[in-house]
C-alpha positions in Angstrom: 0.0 0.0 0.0 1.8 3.5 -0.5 -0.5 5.5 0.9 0.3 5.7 5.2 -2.8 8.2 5.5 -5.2 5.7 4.6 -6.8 4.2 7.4 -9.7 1.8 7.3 -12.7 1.9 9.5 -16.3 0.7 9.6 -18.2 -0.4 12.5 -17.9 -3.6 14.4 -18.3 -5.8 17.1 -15.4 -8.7 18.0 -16.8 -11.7 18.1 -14.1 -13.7 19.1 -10.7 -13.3 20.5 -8.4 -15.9 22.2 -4.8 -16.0 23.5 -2.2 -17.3 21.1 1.2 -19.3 22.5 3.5 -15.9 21.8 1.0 -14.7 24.3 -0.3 -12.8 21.1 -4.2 -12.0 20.7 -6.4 -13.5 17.9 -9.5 -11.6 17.1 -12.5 -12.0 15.0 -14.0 -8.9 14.1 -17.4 -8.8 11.9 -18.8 -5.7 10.3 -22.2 -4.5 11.2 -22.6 -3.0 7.9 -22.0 -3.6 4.0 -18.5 -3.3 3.0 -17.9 -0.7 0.0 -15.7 -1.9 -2.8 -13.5 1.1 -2.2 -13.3 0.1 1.6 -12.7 -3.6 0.5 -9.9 -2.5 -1.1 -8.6 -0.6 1.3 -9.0 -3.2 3.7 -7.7 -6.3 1.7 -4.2 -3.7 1.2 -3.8 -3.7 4.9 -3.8 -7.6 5.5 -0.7 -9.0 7.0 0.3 -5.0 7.4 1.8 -3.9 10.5 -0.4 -1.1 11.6 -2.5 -0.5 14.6 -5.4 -2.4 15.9 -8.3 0.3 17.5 -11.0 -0.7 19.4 -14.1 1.0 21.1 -17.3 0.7 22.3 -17.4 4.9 21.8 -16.9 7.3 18.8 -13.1 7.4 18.9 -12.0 11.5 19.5 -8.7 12.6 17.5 -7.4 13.0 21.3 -7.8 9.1 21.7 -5.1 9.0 19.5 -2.5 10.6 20.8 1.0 9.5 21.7 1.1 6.5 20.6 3.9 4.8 20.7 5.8 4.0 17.4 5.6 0.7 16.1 8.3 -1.7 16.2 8.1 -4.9 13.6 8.6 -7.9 15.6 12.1 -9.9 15.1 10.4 -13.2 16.1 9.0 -13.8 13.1 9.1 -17.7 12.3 12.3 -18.5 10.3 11.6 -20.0 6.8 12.0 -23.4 8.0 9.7 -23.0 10.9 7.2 -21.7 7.9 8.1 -25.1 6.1 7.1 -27.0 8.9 4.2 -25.3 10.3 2.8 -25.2 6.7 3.7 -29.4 6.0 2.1 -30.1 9.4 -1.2 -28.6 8.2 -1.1 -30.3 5.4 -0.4 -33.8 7.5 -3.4 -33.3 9.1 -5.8 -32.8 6.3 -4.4 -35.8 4.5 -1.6 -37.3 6.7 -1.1 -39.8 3.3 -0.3 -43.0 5.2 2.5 -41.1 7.7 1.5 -42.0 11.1 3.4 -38.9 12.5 4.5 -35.6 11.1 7.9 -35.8 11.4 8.1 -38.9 9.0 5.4 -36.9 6.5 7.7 -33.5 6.9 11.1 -35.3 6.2 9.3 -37.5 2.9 8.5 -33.8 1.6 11.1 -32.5 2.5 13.7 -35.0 0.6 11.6 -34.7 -2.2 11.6 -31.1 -2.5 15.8 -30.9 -1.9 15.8 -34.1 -5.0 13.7 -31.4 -6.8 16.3 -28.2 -5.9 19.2 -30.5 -7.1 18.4 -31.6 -10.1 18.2 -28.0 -11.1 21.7 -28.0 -10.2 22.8 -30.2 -13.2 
C-alpha cells in the first residue's frame, strides 16, 4: 500500500478473540454493515500489514489518539523453516497420506523437495 494516511474503518463488534502461544491476541471482528468496494480494497491492502489495531465501544476522538507509541516490527517472526514445517504439518493433518506422524510426513517432503532443488543444479 503507498498511501500511510489511509486508514480503514467501519463499525464492528469482536466476536471472538483468544490468546495465542506468543502470548499474542487473535481476534474475530465482523462488520455491522456492507462493505464498499472502495473500503474492501482498502482493507484487503492492509492484510498481513503492521499497523494499529483500534478498538471501542465509543466514537473514537482525535485525542484518543495521541501518543502512541511508534511501532516496532517484531524480530520473532518464524524462520523460513519454521514456515516449512508449520505449513507441511497442516497439510499432515488434512491428508496425513499414510505417515502415522509428522515428522516422517515432513522429512518424505522434504527429501523430495531438496531431490527437486538438485536436479536443477545439473
Amino acid at each position: 500500500m503507498n498511501n500511510d494516511n489511509q486508514i480503514f474503518q467501519c463499525p464492528g463488534c469482536m466476536s471472538e478473540g483468544k490468546i495465542t502461544k506468543k502470548n499474542t491476541i487473535h481476534l474475530k471482528v465482523e462488520s455491522q454493515e456492507n462493505i464498499s468496494p472502495e473500503s474492501m480494497k482498502r482493507f484487503c491492502e492492509m492484510v498481513n500489514q503492521l499497523g494499529w489495531f483500534t478498538f471501542s465501544v465509543r466514537q473514537i476522538e482525535a485525542t484518543d489518539l495521541i501518543d502512541l507509541p511508534p511501532l516496532k516490527p517484531t524480530d520473532d517472526s518464524k524462520k523460513p523453516s519454521e514456515r516449512m514445517r508449520a505449513v507441511l504439518y497442516r497439510l499432515w493433518e488434512q491428508d496425513n497420506e499414510g505417515f502415522k506422524d509428522s515428522d516422517g510426513h515432513y522429512r518424505f517432503h522434504m527429501e523430495k523437495l531438496i531431490e527437486f532443488l538438485k536436479q536443477k543444479l545439473d
